[in-house]
py3Dmol code that shows the C-alpha trace and the ligand (Angstrom):
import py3Dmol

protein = """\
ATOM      1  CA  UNK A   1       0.000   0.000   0.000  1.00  0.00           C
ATOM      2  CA  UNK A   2       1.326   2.956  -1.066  1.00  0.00           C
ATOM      3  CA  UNK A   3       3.968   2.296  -3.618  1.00  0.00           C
ATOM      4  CA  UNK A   4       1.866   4.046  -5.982  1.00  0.00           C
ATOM      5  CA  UNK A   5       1.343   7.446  -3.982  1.00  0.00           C
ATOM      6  CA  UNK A   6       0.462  11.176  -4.784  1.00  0.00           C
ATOM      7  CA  UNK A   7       0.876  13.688  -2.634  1.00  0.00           C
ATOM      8  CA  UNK A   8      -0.903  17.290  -3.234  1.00  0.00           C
ATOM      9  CA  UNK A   9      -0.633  20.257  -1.758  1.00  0.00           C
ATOM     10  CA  UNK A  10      -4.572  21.288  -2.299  1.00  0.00           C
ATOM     11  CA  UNK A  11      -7.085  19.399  -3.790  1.00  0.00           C
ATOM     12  CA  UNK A  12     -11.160  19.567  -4.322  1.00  0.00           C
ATOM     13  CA  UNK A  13     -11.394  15.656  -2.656  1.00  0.00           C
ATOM     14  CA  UNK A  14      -8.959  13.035  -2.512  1.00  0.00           C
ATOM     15  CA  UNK A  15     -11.035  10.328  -3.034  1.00  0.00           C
ATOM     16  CA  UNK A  16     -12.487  12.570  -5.976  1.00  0.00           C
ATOM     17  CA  UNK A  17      -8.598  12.860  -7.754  1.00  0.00           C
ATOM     18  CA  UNK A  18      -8.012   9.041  -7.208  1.00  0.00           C
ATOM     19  CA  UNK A  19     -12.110   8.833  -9.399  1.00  0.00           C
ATOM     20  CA  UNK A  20     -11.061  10.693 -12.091  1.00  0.00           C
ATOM     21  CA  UNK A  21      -7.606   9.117 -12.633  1.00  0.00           C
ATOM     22  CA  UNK A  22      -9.188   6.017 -12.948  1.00  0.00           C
ATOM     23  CA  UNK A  23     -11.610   7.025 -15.618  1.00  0.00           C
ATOM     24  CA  UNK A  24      -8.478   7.970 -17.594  1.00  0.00           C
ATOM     25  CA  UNK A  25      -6.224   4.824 -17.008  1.00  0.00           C
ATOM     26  CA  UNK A  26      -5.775   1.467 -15.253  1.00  0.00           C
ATOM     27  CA  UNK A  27      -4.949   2.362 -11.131  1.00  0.00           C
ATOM     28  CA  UNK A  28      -2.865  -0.122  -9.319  1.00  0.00           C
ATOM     29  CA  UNK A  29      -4.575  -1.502  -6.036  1.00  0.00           C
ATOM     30  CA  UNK A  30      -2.982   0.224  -3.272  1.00  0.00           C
ATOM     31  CA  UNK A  31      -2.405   3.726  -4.971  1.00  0.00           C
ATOM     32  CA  UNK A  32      -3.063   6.312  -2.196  1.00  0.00           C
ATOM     33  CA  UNK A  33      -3.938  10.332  -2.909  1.00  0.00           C
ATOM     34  CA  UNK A  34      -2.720  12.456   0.394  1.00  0.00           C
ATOM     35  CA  UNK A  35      -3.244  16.054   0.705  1.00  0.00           C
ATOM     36  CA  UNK A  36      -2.816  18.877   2.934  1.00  0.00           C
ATOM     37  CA  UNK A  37      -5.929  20.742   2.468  1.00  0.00           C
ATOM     38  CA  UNK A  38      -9.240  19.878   0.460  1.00  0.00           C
ATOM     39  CA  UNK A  39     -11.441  22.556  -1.163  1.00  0.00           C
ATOM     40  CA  UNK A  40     -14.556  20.617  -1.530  1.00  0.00           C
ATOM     41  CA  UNK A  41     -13.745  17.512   1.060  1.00  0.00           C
ATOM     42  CA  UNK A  42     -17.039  14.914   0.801  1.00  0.00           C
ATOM     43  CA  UNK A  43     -18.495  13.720   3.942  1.00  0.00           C
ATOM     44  CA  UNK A  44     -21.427  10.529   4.115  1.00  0.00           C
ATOM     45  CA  UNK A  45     -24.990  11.221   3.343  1.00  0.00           C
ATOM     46  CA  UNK A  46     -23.713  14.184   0.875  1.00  0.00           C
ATOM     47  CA  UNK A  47     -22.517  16.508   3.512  1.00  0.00           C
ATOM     48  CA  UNK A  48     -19.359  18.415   3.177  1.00  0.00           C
ATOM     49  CA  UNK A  49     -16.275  17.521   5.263  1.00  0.00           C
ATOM     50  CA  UNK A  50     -13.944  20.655   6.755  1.00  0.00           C
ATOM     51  CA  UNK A  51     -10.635  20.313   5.701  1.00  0.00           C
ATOM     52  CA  UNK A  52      -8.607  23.147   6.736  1.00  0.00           C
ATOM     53  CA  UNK A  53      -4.763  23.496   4.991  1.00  0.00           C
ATOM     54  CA  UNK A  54      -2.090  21.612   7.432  1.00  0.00           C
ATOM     55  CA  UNK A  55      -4.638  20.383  10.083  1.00  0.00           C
ATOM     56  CA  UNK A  56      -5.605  16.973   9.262  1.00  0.00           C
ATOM     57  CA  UNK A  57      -4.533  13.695   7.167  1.00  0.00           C
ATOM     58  CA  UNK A  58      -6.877  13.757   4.146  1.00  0.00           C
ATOM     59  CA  UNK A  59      -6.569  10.153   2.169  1.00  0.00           C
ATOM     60  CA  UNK A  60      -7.632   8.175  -0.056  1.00  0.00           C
ATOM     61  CA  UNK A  61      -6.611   4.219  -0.822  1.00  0.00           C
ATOM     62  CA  UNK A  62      -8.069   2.310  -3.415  1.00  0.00           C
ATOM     63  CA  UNK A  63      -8.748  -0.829  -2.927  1.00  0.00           C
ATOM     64  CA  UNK A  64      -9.763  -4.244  -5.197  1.00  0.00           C
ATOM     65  CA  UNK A  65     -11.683  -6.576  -3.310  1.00  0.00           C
ATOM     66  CA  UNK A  66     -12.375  -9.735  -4.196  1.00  0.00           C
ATOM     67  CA  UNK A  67     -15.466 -10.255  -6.622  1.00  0.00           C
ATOM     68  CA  UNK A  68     -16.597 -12.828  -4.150  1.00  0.00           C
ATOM     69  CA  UNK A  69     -16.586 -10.764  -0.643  1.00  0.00           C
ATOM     70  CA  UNK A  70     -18.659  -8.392   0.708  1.00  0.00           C
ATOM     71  CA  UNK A  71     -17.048  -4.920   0.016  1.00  0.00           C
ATOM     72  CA  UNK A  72     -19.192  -3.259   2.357  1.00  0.00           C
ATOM     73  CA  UNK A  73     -17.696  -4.280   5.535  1.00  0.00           C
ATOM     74  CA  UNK A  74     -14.520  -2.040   4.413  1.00  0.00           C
ATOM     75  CA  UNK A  75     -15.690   0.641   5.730  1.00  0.00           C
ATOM     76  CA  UNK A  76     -15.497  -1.040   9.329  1.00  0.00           C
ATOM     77  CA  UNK A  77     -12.188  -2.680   8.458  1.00  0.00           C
ATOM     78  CA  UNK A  78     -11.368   1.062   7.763  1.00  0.00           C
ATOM     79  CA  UNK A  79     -12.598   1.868  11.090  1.00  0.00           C
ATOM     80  CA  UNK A  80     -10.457  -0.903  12.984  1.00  0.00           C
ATOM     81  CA  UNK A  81      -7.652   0.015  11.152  1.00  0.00           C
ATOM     82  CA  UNK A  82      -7.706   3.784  12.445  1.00  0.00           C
ATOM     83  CA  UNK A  83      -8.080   2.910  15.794  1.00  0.00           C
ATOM     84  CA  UNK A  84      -5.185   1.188  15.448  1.00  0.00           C
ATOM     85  CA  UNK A  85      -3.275   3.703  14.131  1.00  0.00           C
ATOM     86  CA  UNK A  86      -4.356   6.461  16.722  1.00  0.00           C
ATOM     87  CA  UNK A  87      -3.096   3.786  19.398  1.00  0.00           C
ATOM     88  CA  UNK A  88      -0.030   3.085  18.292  1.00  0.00           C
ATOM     89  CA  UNK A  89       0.778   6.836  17.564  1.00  0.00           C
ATOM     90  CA  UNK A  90      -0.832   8.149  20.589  1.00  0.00           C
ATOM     91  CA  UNK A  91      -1.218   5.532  23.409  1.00  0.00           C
ATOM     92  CA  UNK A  92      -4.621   6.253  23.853  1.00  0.00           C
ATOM     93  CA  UNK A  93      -7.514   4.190  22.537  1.00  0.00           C
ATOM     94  CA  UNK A  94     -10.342   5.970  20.875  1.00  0.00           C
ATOM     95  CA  UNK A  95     -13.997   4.544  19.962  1.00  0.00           C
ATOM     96  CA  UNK A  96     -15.974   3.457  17.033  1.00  0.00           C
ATOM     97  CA  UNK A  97     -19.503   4.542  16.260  1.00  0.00           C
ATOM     98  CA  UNK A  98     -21.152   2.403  14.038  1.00  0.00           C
ATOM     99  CA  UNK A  99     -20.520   2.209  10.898  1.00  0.00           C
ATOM    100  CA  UNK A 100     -17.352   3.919  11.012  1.00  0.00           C
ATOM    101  CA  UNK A 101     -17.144   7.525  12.828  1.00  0.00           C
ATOM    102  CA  UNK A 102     -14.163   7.664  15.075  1.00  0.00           C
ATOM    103  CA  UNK A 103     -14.781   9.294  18.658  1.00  0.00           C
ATOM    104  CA  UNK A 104     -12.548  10.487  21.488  1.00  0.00           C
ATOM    105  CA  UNK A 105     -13.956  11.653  24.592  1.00  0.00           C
ATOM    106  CA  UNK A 106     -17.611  11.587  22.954  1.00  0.00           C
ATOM    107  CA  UNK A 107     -16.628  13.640  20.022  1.00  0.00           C
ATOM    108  CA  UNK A 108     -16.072  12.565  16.638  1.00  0.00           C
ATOM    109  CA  UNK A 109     -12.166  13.173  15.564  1.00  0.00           C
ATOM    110  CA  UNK A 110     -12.618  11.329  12.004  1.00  0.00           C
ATOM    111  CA  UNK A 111     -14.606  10.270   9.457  1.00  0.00           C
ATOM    112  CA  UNK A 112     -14.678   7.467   6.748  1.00  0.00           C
ATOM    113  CA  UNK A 113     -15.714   7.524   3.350  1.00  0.00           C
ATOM    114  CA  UNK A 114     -16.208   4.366   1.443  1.00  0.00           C
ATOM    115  CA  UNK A 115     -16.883   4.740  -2.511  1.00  0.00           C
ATOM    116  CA  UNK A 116     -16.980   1.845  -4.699  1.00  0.00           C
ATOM    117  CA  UNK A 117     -18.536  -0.219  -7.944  1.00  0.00           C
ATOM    118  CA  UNK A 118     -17.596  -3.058  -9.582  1.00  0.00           C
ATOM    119  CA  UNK A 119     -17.322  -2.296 -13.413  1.00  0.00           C
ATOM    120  CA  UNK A 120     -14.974  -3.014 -14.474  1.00  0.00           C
ATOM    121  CA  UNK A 121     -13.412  -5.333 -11.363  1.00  0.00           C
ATOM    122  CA  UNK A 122     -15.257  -4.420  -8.153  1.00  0.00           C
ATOM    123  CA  UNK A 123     -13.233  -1.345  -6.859  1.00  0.00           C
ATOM    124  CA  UNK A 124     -13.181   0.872  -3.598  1.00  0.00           C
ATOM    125  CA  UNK A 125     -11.680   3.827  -2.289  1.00  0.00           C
ATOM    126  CA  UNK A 126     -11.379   4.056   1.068  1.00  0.00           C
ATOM    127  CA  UNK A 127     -11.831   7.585   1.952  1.00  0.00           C
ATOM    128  CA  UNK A 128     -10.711   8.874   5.586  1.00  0.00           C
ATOM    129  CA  UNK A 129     -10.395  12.535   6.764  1.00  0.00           C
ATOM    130  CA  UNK A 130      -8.429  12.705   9.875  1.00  0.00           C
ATOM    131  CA  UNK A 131      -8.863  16.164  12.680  1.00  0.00           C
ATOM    132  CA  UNK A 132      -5.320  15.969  13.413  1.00  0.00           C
ATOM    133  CA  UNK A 133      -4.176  19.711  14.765  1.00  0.00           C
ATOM    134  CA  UNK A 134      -5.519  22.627  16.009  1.00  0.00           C
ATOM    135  CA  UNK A 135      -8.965  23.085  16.767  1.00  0.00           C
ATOM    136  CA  UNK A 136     -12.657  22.651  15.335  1.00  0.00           C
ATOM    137  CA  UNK A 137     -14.791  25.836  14.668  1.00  0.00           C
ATOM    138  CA  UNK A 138     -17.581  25.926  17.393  1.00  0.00           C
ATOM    139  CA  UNK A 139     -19.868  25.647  14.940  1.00  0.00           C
ATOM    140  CA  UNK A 140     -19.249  21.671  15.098  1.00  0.00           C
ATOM    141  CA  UNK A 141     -20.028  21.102  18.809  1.00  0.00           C
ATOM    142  CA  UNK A 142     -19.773  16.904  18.035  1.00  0.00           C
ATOM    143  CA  UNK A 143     -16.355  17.473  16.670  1.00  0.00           C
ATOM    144  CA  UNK A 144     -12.963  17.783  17.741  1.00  0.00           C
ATOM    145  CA  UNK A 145      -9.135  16.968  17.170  1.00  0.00           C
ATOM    146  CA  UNK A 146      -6.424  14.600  17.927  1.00  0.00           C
ATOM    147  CA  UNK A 147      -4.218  16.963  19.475  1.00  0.00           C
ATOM    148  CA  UNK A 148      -7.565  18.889  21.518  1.00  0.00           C
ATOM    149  CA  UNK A 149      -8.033  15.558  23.371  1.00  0.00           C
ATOM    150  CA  UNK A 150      -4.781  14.547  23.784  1.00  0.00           C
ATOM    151  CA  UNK A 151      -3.391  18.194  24.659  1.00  0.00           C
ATOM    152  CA  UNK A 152      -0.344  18.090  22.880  1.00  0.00           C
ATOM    153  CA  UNK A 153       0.865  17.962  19.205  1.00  0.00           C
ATOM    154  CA  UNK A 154       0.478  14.737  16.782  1.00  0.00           C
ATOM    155  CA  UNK A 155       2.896  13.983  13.905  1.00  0.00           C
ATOM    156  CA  UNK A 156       0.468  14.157  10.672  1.00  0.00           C
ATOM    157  CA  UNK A 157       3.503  12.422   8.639  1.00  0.00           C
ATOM    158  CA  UNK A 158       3.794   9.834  11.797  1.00  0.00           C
ATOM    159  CA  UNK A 159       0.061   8.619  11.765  1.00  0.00           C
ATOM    160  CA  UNK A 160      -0.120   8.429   7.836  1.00  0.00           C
ATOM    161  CA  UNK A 161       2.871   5.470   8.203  1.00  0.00           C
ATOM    162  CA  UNK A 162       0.836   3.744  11.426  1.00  0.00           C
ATOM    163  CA  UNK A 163      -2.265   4.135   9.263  1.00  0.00           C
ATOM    164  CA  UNK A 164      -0.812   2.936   6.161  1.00  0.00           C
ATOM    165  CA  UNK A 165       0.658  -0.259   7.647  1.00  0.00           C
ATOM    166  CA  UNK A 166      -2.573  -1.009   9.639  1.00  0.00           C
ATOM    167  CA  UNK A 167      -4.447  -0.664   6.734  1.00  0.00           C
ATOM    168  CA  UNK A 168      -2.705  -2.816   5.212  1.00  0.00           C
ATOM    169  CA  UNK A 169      -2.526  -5.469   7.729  1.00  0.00           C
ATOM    170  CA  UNK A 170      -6.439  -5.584   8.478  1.00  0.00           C
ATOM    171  CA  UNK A 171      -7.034  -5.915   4.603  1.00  0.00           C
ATOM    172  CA  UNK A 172      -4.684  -8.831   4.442  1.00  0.00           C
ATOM    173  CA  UNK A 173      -6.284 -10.517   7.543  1.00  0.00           C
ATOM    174  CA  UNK A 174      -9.882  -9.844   5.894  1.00  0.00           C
ATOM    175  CA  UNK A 175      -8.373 -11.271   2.522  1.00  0.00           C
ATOM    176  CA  UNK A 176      -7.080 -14.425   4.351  1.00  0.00           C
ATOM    177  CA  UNK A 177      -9.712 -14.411   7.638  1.00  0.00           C
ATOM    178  CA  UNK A 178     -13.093 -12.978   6.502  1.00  0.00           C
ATOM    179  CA  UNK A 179     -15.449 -10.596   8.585  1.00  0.00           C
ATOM    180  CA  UNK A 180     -15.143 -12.428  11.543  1.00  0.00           C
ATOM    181  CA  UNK A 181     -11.999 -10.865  13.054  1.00  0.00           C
ATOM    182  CA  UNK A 182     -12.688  -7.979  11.982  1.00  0.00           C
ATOM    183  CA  UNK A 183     -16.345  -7.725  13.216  1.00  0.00           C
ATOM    184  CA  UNK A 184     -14.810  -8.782  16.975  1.00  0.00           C
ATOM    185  CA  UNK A 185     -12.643  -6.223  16.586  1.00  0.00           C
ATOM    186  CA  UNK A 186     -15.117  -3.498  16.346  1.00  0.00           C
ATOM    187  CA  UNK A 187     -17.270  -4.598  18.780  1.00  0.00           C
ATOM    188  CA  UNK A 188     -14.053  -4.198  21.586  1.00  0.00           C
ATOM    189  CA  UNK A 189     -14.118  -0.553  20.384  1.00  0.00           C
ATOM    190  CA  UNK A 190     -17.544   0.228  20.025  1.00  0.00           C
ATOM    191  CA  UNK A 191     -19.153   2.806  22.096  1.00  0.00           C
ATOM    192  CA  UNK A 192     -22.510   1.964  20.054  1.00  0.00           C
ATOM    193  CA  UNK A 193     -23.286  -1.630  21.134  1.00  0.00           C
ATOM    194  CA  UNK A 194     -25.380  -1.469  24.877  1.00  0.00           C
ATOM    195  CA  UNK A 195     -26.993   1.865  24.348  1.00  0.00           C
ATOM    196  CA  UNK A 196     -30.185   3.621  23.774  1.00  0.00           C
ATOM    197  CA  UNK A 197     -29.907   5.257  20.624  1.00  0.00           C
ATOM    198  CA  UNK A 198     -31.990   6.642  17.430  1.00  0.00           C
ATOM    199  CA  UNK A 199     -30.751   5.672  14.225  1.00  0.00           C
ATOM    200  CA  UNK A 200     -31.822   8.072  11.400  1.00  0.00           C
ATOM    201  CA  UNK A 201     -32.057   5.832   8.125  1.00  0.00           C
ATOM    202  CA  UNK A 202     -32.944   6.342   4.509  1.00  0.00           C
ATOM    203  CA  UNK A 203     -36.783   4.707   5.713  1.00  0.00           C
ATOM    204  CA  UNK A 204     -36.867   6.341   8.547  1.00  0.00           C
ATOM    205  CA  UNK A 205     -35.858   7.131  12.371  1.00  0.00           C
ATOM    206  CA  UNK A 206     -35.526   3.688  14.342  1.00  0.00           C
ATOM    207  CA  UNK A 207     -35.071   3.740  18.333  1.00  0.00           C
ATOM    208  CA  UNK A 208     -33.771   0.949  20.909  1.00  0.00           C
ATOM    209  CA  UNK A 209     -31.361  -0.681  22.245  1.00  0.00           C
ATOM    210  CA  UNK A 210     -28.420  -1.181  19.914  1.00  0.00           C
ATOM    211  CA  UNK A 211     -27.612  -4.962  20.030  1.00  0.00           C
ATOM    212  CA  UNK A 212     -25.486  -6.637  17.667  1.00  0.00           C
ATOM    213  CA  UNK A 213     -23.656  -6.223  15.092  1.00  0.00           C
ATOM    214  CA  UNK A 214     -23.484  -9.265  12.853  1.00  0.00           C
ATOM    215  CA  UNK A 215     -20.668 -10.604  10.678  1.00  0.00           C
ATOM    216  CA  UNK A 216     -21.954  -8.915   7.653  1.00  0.00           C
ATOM    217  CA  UNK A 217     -21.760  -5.085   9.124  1.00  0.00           C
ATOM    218  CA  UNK A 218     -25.410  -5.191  10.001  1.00  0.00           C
ATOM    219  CA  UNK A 219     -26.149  -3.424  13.166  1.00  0.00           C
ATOM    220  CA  UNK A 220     -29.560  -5.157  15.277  1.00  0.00           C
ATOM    221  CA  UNK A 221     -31.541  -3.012  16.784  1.00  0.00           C
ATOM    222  CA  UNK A 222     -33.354  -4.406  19.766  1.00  0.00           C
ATOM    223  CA  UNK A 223     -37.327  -3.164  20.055  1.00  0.00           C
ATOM    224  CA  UNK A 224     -39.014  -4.741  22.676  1.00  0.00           C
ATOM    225  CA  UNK A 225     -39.652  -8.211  21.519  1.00  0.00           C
ATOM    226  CA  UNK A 226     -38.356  -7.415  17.751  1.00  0.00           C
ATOM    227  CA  UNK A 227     -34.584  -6.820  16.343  1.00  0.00           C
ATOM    228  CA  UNK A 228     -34.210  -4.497  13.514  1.00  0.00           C
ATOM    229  CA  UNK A 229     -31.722  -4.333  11.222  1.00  0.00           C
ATOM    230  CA  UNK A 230     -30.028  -1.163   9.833  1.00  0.00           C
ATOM    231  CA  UNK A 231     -28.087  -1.341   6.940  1.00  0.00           C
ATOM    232  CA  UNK A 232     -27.395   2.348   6.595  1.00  0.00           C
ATOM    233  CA  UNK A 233     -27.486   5.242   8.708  1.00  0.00           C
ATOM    234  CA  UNK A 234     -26.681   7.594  11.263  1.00  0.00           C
ATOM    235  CA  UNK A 235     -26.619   6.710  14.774  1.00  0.00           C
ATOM    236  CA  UNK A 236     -27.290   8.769  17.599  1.00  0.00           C
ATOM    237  CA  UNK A 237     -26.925   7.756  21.474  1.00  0.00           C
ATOM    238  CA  UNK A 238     -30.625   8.803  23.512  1.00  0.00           C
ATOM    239  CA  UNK A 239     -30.318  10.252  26.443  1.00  0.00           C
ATOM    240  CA  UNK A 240     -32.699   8.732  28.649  1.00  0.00           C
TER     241      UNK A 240
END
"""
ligand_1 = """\
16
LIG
C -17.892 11.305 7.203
O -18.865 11.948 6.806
O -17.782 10.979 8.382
C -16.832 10.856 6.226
C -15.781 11.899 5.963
C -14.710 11.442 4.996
C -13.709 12.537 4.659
C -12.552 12.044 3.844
S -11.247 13.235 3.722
C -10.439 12.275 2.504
C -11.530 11.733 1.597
N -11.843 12.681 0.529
C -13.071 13.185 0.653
O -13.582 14.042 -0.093
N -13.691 12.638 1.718
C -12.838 11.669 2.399
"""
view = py3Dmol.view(width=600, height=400)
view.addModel(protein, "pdb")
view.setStyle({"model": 0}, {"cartoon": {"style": "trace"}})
view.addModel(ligand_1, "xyz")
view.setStyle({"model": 1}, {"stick": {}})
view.zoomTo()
view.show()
């Protein structure tokens, strides 16, 4: 991962340059697009992710996974392999939100962005926009940064080569492993699973208690006598 990287000063999205290159030519699995600043930085559920110059890790990997898996648990393996990162540059171990929004101290630090198809071999490009400096505008009172929980500076450079190589290395156990490792290794850094919380979905808001979540990515809500599943969506905790 990696051999095949571009780094930019300013771009409109990362995961946007690595889309268009591959419209004009064949992109070798693994090619990553870093930059220091994004202009027009894509968040889930079409919202727009800040990405001020010199702040934050903006990347994007592309991925091929095989025609015979389930790409959409890579945006959990994304997750996992985040949290991994953060630990091993910063000794401290921050959460998951399901699917993929990375918290510290309640507040969400990073954010994943999974884009994929399969023409003409199923392809993904793993999107993740990292708060790494500074701090967030008040006008995001769920956000925050790295370096605002930790108090004290983190390397930008430093995290990218964690990230990179535990990217890598959950991809290869998922290649070899499947979703169950993977899965398990969510759930020990959940801060989702046990609590009352509203999901907003594409059909709808769903409350309860959130339960499981299975091998495939699913995430069970419990209602009474009835689980629901949620494929998609945002998930808030209720406070009771
Ligand atoms: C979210 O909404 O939580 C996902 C945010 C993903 C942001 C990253 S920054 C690098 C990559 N390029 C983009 O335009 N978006 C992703």
């Amino acid at each position: 991962l990696g051999a095949d990287l571009t780094q930019l000063a300013r771009v409109g999205s990362t995961n946007q340059v690595l889309r268009e290159r591959m419209r004009r030519e064949h992109v070798p699995e693994g090619a990553v697009v870093l930059a220091r600043e994004q202009t027009a930085g894509r968040g889930r559920l079409g919202r727009v992710w800040w990405s001020p110059p010199n702040q934050g890790l903006y990347v994007s990997v592309l991925l091929y996974p095989p025609r015979t898996r389930q790409g959409g648990i890579l945006s959990l393996l994304a997750g996992v392999a985040l949290t991994d990162a953060v630990e091993q540059a910063t000794g401290m171990t921050p959460g998951l939100k399901w699917p993929n929004d990375a918290v510290m101290g309640g507040k969400k630090y990073a954010g994943i962005l999974v884009e994929g198809g399969t023409e003409p071999q199923p392809w993904a490009i793993v999107g993740m926009g990292i708060n790494v400096l500074g701090t967030v505008p008040e006008d995001f009172p769920h956000a925050t940064t790295l370096s605002q929980e930790l108090g004290k500076d983190v390397d930008i450079e430093g995290l990218w080569r964690h990230l990179a190589k535990a990217l890598e290395q959950r991809y290869e156990q998922w290649l070899e492993d499947g979703n169950a490792p993977i899965i398990a290794q969510w759930k020990t850094v959940s801060v989702t699973l046990g609590y009352a919380v509203e999901v907003r979905t594409p059909s709808g808001l769903i409350t309860g208690i959130a339960e499981d979540v299975s091998d495939d990515g699913t995430l069970w809500i419990r209602q009474g006598p009835d689980r629901v599943p949620v494929m998609s969506g945002e998930v808030s905790l209720r406070l009771a």
